[in-house]
N, C-alpha and C positions, 0 to 999 in steps of 0.2 A: 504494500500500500504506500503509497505516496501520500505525503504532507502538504500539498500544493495547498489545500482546503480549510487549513487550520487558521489564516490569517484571514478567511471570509469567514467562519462561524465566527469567531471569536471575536472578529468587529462587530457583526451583529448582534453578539451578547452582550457585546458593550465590557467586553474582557481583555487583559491583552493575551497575545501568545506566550503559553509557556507551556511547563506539565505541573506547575501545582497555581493555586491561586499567590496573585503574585500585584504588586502597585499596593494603591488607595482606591478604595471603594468610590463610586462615583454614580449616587440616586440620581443625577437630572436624568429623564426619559428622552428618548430622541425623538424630534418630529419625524413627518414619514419624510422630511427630503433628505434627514441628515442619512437615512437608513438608504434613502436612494444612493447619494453621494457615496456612502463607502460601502455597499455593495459592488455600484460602477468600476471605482477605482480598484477592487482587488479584483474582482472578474477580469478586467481590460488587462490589469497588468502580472497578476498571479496566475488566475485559474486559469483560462484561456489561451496566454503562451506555453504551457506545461499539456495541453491535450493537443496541440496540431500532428502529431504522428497518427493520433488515432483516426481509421478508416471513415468515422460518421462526424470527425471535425466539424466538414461547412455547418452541417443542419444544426448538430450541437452551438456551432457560432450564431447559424440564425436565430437560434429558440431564445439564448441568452440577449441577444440583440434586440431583438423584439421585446423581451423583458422590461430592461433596461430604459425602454423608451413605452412601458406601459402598456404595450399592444395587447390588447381582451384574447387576439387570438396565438399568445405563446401558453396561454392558461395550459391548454390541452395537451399540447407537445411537454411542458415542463411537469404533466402527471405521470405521461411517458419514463420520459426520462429519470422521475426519482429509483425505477427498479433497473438503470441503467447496470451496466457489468462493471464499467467503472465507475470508483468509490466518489471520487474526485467530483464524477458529472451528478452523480445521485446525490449527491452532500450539498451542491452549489444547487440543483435543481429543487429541493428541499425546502433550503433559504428564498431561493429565491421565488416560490409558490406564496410565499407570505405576502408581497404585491398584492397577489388576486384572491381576497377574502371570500370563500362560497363554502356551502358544506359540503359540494365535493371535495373542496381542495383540504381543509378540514379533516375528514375520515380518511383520505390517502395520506396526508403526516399523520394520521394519531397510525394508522395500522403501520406503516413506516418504522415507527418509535417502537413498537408493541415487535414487531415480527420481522425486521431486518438484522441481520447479525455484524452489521460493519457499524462500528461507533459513529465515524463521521455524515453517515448518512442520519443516525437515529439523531445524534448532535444538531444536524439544518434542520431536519424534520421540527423539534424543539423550537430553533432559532425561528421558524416558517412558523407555528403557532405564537410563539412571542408575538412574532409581528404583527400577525394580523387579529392579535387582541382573542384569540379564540378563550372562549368562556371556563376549557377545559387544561389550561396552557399551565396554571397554575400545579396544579392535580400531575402533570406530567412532570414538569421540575422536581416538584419533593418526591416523586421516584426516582427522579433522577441520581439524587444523593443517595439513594442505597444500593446506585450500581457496582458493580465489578471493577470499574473502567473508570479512573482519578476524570480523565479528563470529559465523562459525563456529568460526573460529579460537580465538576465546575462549572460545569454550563447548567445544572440545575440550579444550584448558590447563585450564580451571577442572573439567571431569569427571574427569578423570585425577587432578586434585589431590585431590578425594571419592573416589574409586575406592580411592586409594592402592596402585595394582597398579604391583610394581617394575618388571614385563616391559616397561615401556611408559618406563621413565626413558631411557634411552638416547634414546627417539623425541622425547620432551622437550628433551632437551639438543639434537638438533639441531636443534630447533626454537629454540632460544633464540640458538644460534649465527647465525641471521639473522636476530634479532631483539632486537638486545644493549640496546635502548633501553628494552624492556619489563620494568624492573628487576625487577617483582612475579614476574617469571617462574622466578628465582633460590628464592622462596621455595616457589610452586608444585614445585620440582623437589623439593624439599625434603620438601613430602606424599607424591609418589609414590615417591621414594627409589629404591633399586638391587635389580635381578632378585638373587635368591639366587645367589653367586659373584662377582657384577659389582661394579664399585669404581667403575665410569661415572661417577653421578649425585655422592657424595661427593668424586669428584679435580676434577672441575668445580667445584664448589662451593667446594673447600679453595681451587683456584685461584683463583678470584673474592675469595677472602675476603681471600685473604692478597697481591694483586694493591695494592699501593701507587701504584699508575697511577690507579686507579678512585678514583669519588668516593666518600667512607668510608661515604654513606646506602646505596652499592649493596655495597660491601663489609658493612654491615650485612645486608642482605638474604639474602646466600649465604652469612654467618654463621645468622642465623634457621635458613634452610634445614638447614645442620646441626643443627642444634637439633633441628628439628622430627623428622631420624631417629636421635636420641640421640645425636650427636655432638659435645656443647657441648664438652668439654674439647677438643677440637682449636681449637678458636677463642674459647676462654675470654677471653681478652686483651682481642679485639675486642668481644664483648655486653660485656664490664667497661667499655669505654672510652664503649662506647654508653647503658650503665646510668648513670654518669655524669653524662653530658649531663644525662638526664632527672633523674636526682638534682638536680642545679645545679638545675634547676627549679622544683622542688620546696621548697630552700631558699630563693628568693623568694619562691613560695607562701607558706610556715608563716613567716616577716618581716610578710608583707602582712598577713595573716592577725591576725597579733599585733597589729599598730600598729593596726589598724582596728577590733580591742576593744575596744581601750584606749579608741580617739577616740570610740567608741562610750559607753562606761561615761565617760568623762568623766576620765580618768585621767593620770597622766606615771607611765612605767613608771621605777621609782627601786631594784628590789632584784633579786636573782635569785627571790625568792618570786614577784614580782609576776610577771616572764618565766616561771612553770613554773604557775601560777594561770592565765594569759591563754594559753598553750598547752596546756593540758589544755581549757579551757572553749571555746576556739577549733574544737573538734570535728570535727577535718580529715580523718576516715576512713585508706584507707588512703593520705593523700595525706599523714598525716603520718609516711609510713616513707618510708624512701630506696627503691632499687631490688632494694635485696639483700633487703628485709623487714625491716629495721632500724628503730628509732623513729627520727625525724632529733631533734636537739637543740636547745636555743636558750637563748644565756646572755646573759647581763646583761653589757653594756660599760661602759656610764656610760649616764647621765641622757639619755634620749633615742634609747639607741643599743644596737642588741640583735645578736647575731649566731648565723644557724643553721649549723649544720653534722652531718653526715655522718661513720661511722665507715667509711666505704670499704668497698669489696670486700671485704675481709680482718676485717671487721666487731669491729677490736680499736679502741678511742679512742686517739687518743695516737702513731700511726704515721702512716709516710710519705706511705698514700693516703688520710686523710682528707681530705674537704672542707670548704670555710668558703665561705661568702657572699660572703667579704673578698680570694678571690682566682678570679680567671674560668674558666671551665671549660676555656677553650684553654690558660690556664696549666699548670693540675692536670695537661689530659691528655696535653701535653706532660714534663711532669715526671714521671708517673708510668709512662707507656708511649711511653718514647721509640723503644723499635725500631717503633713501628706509624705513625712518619714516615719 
């Protein structure tokens, strides 16, 4: 079997390629052009140069062509085509039946999923009910996580996280339960969130977040996860501690940033004019806000020597969570959030 098809499912779950779950979780739903868009692009430049040996090439080109461009009548040919012999064509034809929403096209993915023995065909079949919103698309994912086959498994997690259907958080969570390594999966639970009544998918999460056993990147994650179903004030503390970080960042950033105008422009920064001249012209987007959307700062020390800093969380100057360049971020977030050690 050839892998030509892995970078067309896995667009369309909105996953990137790999073999285990791999990035940051990412809930926005695609409209249907974005799905147009990277469908096109990996068909024209993946799928389709990797199949011209084979003897049914053109028609295969035409069926995806006509796709592509919405044509009512590639419906038929791409139901064909899903029991194609190659894997490649049946996995892209799958995906790409998701276009044309009908209950024929419907029952040919679900039997697809149910009774094809090639992963990446049952994988678009999935991706093809994603699409096209089928009512039963949900119900197919959380099978998906109790396959044999890592990388169905991922494509059930990542549809369920598009889907955003609560009914199915429960089946999430115990899916994460055997699979505690897969940290993204914390944020994943996070898009699909809790059946109306249920407190499942949030007590899990609160647990992870506020679990001081874990490493704080994974306690980050099931904080996100809150986040993502409006529950940042339960774990404020945590993204503060985590905004932070990135903050610190950032103030070496808008320091580098400065000193390398300067050396640029040929200068020794000598006032606080010159540090507020060299950080305006230094044009750092929003890299020159801290995390909370704040401007970050940067003043003049002496001759040589500049320092940025951060109005904190609490976005006042002059208070106990600001930050400075001149003391480390394990300091601050020690000082600042000491119950979150």
């Amino acid at each position: 079997m050839r892998n030509s098809i892995l970078p067309l499912v896995f667009v369309l779950l909105s996953c990137c390629p790999g073999l285990v779950f791999s990035g940051a979780a990412d809930c926005d739903r695609k409209t249907p052009q974005q799905w147009d868009e990277d469908e096109t692009r990996i068909l024209r430049t993946v799928i389709l140069p990797d199949l011209t040996a084979l003897p049914d090439y053109a028609q295969i080109r035409d069926v995806f062509e006509k796709a592509i461009a919405r044509d009512p009548a590639a419906a038929n040919p791409l139901l064909t085509l899903i029991s194609h012999a190659n894997e490649d064509v049946a996995g892209s034809a799958a995906a790409a039946l998701g276009r044309f929403p009908s209950p024929e096209a419907a029952t040919a993915l679900k039997h697809a999923f149910d009774t094809d023995t090639r992963n990446w065909v049952r994988i678009g079949a999935l991706a093809g009910l994603e699409r096209m919103r089928d009512p039963d698309a949900g119900a197919f994912a959380a099978r998906a996580l109790s396959d044999a086959d890592l990388q169905l498994q991922v494509a059930g997690g990542t549809t369920l996280a598009s889907l955003g259907d609560g009914r199915y958080g429960a089946a999430l969570v115990a899916y994460y339960d055997g699979h505690q390594d897969e940290r993204v999966i914390l944020e994943l639970l996070g898009c699909v969130g809790d059946a109306p009544g249920s407190t499942v998918v949030r007590d899990r999460l609160l647990a992870e977040a506020n679990n001081k056993a874990l490493d704080f990147s994974k306690r980050v994650r099931a904080a996100h996860g809150l986040e993502e179903m409006g529950l940042a004030d339960l774990v404020r503390r945590i993204l503060d501690r985590e905004k932070g970080n990135q903050t610190h960042q950032r103030l070496r950033t808008t320091e580098g940033a400065i000193r390398r105008l300067a050396a640029k422009r040929g200068i020794t920064i000598r006032s606080q004019a010159d540090v507020d001249t060299l950080l305006r012209d230094a044009n750092l987007g929003h890299h020159g806000d801290d995390l909370w959307n704040h401007p970050i700062r940067a003043r003049f020390i002496r001759e040589g020597e500049i320092r940025a800093s951060s109005d904190g969380p609490d976005g006042i100057p002059g208070n106990d969570d600001d930050l400075t360049s001149a003391e480390s971020y394990g300091a601050w977030a020690f000082r600042v959030f000491p119950e979150q050690f």
